[in-house]
N, C-alpha and C positions, 0 to 999 in steps of 0.2 A: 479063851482069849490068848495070844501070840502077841509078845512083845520083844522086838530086837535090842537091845540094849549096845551099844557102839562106845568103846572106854578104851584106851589102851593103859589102862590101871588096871590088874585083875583084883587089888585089897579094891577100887570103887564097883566094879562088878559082884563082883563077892558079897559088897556089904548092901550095894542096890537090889539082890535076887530077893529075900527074904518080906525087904516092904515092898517089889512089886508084887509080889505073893499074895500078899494082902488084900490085892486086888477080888482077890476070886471070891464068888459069889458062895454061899453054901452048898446048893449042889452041888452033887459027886460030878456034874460034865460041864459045872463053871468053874474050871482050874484054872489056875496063868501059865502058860509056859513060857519061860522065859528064855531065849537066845541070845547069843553073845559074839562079837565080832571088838576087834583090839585093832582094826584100821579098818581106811575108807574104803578099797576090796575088798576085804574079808565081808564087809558090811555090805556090798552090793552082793559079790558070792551068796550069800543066805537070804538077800532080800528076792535074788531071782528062781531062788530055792525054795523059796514057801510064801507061793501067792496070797495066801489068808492073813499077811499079819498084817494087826490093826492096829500097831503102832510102831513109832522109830524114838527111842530115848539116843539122841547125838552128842559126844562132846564136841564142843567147839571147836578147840585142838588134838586135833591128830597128828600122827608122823606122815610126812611126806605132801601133806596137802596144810594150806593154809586158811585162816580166817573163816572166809565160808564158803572156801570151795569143796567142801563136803556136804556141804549142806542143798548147795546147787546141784552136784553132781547126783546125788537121790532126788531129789524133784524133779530132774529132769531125766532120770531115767523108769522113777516111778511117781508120776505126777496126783497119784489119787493117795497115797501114802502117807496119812498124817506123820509129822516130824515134830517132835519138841525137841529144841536145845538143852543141854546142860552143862555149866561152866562154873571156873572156880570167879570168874572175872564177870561180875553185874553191871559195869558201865553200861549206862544208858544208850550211848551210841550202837554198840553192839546190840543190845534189846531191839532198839529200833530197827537195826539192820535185817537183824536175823525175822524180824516179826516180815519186815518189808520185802524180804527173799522169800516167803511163803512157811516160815516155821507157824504152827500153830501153838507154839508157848516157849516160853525161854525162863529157866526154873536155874535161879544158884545153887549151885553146891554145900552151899551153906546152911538151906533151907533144911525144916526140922521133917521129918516124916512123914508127919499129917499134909504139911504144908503139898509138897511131893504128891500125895496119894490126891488132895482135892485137885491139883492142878490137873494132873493124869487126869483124873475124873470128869475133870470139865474141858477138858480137850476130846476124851471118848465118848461126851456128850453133845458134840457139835459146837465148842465152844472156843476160846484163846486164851490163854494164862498170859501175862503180863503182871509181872514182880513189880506192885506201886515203889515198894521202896526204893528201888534201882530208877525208874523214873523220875522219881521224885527227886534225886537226888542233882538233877541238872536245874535245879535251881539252888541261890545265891546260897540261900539260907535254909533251914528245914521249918519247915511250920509248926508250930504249937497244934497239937491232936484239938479238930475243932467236934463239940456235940452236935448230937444230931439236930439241934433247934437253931443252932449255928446255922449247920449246912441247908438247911433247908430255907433257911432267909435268906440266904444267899443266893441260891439256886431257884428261888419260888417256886421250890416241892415240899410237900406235907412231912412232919417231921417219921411219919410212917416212910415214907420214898425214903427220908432218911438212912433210916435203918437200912430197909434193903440194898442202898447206895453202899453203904459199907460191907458189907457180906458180898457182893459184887466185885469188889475193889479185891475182896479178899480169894476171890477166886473160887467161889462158890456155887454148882448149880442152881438153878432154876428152882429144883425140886429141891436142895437143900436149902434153901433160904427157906422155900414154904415150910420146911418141916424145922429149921430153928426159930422161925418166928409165928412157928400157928399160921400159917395163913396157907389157902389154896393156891395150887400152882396157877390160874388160871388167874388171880389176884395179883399173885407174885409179878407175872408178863403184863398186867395193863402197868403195874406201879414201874417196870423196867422200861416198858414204854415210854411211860410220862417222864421219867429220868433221861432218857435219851433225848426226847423232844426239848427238854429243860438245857441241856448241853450242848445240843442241835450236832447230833452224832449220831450214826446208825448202827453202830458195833460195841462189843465191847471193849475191843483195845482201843477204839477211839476214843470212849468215856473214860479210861483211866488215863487215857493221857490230859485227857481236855482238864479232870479234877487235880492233872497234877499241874497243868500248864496256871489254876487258878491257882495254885499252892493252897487246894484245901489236902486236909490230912487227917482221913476219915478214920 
């Protein structure tokens, strides 16, 4: 696995290589290797330099380019190049932007390690990370954590969709949700299903906005 990491912090670089590291698989020919670029050149430089990589970790902010003209300017000059954001700044507006410009996950700086590695992981699984809490947070007030029997009367899903509904939010594959909750993946995707059809969304960044736009708070 090839992963670009884009900081112009080398202490964020430096302290990022280790937990992507983490990544690799136990065989000896599933390593990470990790690269590094400290601007939005330098970052194109290396991305036209090794056509195999299979990911872009971005800050937000860089020197010389603003908001998310770094983020456009890789999309559009490597348009099949998943990109996750990362920033010390979670407003919602930006989430949304960066989601809406083609990022496939926008992960705060805040975030604890694990948090980090599932996101990655359900990004390099076909999938979008979207930080509920940073969403969540463009409503008035924050909600009180509802239980799963809650959400599910709500929602008119079985308080099983429940569960999964939170492991979802949480940025969790597929296959790990099967394997925290016992259940087959093949179980997992009809209950993801029915969650979706329940929210009347096709995605998963859709469903986390839609569960945030209800101010439930799984």
């Amino acid at each position: 696995m090839k992963i670009l990491l884009v900081d112009d912090h080398h202490l964020i670089r430096d302290g990022m290589r280790p937990v992507l590291e983490r990544l690799a698989a136990t065989g000896p020919d599933d390593a990470v290797e990790v690269l590094e670029a400290a601007t939005f050149e330098a970052a194109v430089a290396v991305a036209e330099r090794h056509a195999d990589l299979d990911l872009v970790l971005l800050d937000l902010r860089l020197p010389g380019v603003t908001h998310f003209e770094a983020l456009e300017g890789l999309r559009g000059r490597f348009p099949s190049l998943p990109i996750v954001l990362m920033s010390g700044d979670d407003d919602p507006d930006l989430v949304r932007g960066a989601i809406d410009r083609g990022a496939l996950g926008y992960i705060p700086k805040s975030s604890t390690s694990e948090v980090i590695l599932n996101a990655i992981r359900l990004v390099l699984s076909g999938g979008t990370y979207v930080p509920l809490e940073a969403i969540g947070r463009s409503t008035r007030a924050a909600p009180a954590a509802s239980t799963a029997e809650d959400i599910a009367n709500r929602l008119g899903i079985t308080p099983r969709q429940a569960d999964v509904l939170a492991l979802l939010l949480a940025g969790k594959s597929n296959k790990v949700i099967s394997r925290e909750l016992d259940l087959a993946e093949s179980t997992v995707k009809n209950h993801v299903a029915a969650i979706f059809r329940a929210l009347e969304v096709t995605t998963r960044v859709q469903a986390v906005l839609a569960v945030a736009k209800l101010g439930i708070k799984a």
